[in-house]
Jmol script that loads the backbone (N, CA, C; Angstrom):
load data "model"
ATOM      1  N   UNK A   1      -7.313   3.096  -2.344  1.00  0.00           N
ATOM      2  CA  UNK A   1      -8.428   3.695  -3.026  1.00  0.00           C
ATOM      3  C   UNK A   1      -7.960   4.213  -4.378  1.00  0.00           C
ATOM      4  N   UNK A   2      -8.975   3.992  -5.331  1.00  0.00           N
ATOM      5  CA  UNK A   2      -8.705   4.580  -6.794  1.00  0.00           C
ATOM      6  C   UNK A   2      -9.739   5.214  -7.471  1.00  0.00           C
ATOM      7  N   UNK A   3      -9.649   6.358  -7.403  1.00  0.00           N
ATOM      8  CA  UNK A   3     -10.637   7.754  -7.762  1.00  0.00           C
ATOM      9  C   UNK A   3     -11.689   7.430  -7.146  1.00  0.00           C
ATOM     10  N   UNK A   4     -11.474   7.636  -5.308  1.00  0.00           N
ATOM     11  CA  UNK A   4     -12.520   7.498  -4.638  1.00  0.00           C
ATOM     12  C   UNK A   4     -12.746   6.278  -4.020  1.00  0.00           C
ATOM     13  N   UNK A   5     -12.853   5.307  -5.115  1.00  0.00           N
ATOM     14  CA  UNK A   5     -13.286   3.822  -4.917  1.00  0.00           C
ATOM     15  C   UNK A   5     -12.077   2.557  -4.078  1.00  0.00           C
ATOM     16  N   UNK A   6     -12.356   2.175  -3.183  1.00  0.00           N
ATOM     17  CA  UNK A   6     -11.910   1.121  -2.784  1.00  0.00           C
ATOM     18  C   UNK A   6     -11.486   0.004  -3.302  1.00  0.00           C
ATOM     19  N   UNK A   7     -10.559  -0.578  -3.311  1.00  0.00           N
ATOM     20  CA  UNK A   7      -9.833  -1.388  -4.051  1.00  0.00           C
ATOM     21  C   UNK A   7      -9.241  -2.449  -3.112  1.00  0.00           C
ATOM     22  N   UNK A   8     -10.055  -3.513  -3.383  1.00  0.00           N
ATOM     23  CA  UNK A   8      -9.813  -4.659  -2.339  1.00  0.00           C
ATOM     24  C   UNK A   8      -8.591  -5.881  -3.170  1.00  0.00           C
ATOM     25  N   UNK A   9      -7.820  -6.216  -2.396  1.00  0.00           N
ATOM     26  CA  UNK A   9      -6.684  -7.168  -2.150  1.00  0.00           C
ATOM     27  C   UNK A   9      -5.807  -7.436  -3.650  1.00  0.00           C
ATOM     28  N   UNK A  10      -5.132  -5.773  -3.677  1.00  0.00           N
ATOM     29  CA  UNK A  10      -4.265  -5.711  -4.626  1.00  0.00           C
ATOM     30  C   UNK A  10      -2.989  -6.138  -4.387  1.00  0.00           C
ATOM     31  N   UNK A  11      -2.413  -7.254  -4.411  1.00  0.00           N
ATOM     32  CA  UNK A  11      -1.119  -8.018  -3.862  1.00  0.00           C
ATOM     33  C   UNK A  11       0.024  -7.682  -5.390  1.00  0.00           C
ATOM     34  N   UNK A  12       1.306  -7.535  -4.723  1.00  0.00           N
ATOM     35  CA  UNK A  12       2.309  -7.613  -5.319  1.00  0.00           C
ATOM     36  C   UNK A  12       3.288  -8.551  -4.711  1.00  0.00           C
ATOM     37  N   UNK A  13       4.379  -8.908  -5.295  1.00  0.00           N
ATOM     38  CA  UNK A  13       5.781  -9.560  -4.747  1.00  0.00           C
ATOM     39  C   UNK A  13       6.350  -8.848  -3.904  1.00  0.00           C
ATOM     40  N   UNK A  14       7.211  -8.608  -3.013  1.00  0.00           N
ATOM     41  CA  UNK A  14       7.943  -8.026  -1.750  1.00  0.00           C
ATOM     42  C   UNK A  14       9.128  -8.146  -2.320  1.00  0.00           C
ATOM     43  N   UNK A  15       9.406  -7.439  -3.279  1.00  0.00           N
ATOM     44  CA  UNK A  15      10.671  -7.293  -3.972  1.00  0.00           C
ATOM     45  C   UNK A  15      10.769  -6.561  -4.922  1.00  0.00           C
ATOM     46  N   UNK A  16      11.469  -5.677  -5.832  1.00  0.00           N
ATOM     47  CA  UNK A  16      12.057  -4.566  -6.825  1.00  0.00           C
ATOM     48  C   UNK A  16      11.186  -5.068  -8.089  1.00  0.00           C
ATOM     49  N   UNK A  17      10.804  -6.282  -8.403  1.00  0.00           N
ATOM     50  CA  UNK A  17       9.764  -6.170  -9.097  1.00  0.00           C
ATOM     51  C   UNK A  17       8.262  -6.216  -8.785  1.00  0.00           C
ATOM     52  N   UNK A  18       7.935  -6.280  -7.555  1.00  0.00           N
ATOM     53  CA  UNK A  18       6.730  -5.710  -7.050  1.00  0.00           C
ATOM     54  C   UNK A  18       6.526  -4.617  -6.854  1.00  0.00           C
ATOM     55  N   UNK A  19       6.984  -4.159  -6.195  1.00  0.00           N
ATOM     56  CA  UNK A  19       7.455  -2.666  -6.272  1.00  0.00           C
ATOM     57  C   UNK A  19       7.462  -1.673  -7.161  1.00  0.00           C
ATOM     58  N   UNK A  20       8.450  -2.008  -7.932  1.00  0.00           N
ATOM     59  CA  UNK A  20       8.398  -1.579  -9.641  1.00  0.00           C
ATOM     60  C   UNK A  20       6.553  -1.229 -10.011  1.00  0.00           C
ATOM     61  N   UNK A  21       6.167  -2.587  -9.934  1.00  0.00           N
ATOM     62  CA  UNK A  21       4.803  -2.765 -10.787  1.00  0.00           C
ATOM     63  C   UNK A  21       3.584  -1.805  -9.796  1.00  0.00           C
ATOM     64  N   UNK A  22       3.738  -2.007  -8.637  1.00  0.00           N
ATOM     65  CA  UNK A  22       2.850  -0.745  -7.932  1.00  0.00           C
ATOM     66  C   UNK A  22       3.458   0.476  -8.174  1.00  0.00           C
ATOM     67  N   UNK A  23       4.184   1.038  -8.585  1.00  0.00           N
ATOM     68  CA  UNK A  23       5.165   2.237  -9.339  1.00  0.00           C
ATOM     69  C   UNK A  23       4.377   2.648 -10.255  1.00  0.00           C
ATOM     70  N   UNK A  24       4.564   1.491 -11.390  1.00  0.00           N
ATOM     71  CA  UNK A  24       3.781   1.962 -12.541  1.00  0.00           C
ATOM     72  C   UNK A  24       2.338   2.065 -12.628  1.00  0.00           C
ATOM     73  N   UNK A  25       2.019   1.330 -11.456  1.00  0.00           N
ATOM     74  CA  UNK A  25       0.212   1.670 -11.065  1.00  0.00           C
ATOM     75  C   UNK A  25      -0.562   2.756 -10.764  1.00  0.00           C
ATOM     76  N   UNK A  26       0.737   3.344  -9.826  1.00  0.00           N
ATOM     77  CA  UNK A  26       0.489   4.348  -9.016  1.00  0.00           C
ATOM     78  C   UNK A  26       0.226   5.176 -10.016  1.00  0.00           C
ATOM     79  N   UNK A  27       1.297   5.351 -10.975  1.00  0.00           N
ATOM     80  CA  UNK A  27       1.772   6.371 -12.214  1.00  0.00           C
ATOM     81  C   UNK A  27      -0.125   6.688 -12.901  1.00  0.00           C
ATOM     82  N   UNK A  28      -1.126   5.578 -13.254  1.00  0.00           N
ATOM     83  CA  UNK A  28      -2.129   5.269 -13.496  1.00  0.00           C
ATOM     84  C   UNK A  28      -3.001   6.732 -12.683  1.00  0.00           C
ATOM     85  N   UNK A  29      -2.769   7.275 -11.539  1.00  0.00           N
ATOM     86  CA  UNK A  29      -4.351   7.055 -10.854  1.00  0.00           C
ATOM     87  C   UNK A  29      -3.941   8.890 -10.128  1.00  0.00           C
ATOM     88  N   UNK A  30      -4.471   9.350 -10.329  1.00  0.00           N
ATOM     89  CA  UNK A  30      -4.265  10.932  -9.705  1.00  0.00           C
ATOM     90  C   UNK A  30      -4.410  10.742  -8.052  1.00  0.00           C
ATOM     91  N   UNK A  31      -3.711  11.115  -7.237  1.00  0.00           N
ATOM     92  CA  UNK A  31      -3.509  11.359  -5.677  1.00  0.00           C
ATOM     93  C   UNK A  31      -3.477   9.985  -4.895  1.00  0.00           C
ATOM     94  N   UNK A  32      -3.167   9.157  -5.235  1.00  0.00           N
ATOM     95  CA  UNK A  32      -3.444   7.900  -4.598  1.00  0.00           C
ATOM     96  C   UNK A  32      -3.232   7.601  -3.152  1.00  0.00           C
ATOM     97  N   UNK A  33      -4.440   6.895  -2.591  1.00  0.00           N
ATOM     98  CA  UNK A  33      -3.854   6.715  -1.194  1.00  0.00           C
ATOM     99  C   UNK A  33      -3.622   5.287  -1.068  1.00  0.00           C
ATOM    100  N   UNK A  34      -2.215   5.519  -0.254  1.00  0.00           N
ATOM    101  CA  UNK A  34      -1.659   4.179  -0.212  1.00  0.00           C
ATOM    102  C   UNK A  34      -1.857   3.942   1.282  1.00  0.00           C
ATOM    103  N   UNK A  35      -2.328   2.270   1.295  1.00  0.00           N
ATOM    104  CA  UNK A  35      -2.673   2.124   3.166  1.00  0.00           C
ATOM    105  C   UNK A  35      -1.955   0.639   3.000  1.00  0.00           C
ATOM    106  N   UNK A  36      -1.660  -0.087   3.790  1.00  0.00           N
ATOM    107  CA  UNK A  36      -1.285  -1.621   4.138  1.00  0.00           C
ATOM    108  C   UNK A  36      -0.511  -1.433   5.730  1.00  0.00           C
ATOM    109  N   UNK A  37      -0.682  -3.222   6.001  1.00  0.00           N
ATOM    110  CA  UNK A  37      -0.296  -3.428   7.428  1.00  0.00           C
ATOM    111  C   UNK A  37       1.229  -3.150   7.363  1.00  0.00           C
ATOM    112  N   UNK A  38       1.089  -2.962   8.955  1.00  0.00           N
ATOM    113  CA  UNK A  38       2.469  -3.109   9.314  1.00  0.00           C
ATOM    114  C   UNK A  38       2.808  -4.379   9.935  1.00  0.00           C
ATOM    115  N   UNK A  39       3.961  -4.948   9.378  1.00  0.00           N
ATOM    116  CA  UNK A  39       3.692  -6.578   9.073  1.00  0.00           C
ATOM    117  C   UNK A  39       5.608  -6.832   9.644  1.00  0.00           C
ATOM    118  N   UNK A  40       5.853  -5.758   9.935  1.00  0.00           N
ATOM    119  CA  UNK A  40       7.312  -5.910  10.946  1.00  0.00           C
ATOM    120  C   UNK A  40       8.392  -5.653   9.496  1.00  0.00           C
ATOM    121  N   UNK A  41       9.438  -6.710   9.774  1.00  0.00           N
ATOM    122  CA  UNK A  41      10.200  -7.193   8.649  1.00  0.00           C
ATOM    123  C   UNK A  41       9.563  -6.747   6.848  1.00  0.00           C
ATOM    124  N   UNK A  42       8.385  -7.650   6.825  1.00  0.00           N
ATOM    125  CA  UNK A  42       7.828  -7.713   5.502  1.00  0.00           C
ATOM    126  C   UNK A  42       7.327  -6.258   4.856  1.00  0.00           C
ATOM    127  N   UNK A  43       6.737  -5.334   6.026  1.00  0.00           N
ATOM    128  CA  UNK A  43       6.669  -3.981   5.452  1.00  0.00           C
ATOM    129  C   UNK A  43       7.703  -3.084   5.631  1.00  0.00           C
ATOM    130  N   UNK A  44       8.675  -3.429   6.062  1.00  0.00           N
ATOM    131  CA  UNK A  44       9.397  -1.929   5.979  1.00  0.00           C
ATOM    132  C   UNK A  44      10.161  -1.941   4.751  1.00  0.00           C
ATOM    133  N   UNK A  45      10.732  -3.410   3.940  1.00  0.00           N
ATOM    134  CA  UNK A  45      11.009  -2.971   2.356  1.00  0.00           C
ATOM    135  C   UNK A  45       9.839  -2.402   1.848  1.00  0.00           C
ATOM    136  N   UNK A  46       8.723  -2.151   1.506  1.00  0.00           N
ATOM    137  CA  UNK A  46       7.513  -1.250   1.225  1.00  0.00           C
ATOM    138  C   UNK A  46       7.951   0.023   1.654  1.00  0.00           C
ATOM    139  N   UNK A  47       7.717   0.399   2.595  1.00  0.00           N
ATOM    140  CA  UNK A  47       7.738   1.588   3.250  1.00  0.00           C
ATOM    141  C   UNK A  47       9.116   2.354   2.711  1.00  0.00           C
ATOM    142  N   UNK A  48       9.820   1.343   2.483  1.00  0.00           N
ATOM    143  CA  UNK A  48      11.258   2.102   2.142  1.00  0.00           C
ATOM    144  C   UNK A  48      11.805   2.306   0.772  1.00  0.00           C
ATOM    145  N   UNK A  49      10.732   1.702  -0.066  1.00  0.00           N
ATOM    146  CA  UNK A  49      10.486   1.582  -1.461  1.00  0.00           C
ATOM    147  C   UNK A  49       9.692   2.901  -1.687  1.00  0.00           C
ATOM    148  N   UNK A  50       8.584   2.952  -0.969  1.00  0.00           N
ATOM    149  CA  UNK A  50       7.287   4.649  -0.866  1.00  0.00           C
ATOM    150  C   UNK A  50       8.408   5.782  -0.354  1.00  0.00           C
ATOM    151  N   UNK A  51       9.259   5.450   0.729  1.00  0.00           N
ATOM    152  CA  UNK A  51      10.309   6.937   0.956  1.00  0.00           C
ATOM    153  C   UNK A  51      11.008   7.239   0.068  1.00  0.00           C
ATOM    154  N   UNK A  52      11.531   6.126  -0.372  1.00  0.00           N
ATOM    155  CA  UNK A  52      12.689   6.627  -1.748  1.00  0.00           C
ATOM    156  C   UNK A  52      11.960   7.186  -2.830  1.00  0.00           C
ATOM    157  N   UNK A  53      10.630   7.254  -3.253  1.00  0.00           N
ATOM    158  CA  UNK A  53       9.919   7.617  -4.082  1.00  0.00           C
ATOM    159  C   UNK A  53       8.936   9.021  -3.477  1.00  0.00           C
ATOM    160  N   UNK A  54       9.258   9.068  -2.278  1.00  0.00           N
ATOM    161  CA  UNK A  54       8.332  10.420  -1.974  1.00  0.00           C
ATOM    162  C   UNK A  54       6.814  10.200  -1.814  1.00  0.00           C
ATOM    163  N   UNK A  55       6.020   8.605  -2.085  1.00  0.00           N
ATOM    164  CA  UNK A  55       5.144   8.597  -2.135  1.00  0.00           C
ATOM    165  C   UNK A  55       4.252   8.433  -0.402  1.00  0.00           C
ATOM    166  N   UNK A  56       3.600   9.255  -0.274  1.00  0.00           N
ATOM    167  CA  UNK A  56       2.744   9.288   1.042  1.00  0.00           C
ATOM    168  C   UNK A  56       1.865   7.953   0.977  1.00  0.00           C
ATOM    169  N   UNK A  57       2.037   7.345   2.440  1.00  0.00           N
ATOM    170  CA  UNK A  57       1.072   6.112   2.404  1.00  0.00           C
ATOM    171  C   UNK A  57       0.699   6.376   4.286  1.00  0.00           C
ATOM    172  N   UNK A  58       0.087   5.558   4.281  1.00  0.00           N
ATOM    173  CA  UNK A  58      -0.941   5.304   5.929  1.00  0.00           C
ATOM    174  C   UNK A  58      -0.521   4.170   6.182  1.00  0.00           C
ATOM    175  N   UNK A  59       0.283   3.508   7.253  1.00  0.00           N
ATOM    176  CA  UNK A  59       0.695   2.249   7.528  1.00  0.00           C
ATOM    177  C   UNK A  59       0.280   1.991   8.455  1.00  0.00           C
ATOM    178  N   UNK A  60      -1.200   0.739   8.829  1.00  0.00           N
ATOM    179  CA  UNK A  60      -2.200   0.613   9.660  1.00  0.00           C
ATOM    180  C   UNK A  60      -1.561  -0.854  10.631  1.00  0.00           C
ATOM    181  N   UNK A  61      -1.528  -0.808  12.008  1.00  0.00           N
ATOM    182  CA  UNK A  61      -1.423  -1.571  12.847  1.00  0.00           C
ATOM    183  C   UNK A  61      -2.535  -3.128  12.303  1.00  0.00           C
ATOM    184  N   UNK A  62      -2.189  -4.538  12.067  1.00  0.00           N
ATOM    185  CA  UNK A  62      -2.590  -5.469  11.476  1.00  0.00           C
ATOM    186  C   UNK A  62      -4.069  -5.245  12.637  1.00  0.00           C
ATOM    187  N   UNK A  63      -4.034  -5.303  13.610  1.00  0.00           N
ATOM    188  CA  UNK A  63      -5.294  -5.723  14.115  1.00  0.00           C
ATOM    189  C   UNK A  63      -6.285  -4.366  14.089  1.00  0.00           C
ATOM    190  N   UNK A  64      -6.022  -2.988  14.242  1.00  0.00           N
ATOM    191  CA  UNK A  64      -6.861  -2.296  13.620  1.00  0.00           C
ATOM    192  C   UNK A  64      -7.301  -2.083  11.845  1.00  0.00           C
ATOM    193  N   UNK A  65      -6.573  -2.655  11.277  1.00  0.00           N
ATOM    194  CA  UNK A  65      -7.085  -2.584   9.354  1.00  0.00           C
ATOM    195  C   UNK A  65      -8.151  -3.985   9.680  1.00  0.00           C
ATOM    196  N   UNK A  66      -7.751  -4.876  10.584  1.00  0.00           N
ATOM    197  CA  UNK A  66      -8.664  -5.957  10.368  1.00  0.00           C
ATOM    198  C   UNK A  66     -10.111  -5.904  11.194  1.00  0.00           C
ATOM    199  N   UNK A  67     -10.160  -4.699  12.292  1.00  0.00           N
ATOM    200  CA  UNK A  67     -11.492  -4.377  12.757  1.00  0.00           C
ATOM    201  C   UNK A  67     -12.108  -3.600  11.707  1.00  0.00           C
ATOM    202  N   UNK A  68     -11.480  -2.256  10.582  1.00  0.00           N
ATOM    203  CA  UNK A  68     -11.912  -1.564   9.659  1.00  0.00           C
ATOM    204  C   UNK A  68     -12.542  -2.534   8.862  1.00  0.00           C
ATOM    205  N   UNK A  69     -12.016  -3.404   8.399  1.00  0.00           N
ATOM    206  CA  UNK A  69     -12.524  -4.266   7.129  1.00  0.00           C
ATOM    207  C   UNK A  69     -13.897  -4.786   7.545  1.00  0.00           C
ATOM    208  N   UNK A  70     -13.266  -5.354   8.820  1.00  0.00           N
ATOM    209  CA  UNK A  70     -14.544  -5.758   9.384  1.00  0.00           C
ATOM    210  C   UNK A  70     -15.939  -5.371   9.176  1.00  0.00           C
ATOM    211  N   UNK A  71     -15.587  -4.108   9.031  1.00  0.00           N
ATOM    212  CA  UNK A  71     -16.735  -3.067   9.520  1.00  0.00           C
ATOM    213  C   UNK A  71     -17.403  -2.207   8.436  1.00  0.00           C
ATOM    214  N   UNK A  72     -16.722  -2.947   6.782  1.00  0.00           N
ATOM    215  CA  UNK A  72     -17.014  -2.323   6.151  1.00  0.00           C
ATOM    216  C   UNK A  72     -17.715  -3.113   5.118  1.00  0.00           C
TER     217      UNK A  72
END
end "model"
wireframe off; spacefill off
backbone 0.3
color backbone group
């Protein structure tokens, strides 16, 4: 979400320059909430990219974010 608003299928690379670039996004947007699946392997460089940075995120089980969407 970005000031409120929902923000559908913002993709980056899974690597130090993806990363990087949601960094400087983040930098953009006052309180941001960060949500994405937990995708095993593929999210925990994420997750461990958001700890080293202090940034708070919500890391949603793949088949419940995909009933939410559903539903929205």
């Amino acid at each position: 979400m970005v000031n409120g608003q929902k923000v559908n299928d913002y993709a980056i690379s899974n690597d130090m320059v993806g990363f990087n670039q949601l960094l400087g996004d983040l930098k953009q947007v006052t309180k941001p909430q960060i949500i994405f699946e937990a995708t095993g392997v593929y999210s925990r460089r994420l997750q461990a990219f958001l700890d080293m940075h202090e940034l708070r995120y919500v890391m949603m089980n793949p088949l419940e974010a995909k009933r939410k969407t559903k539903d929205d």
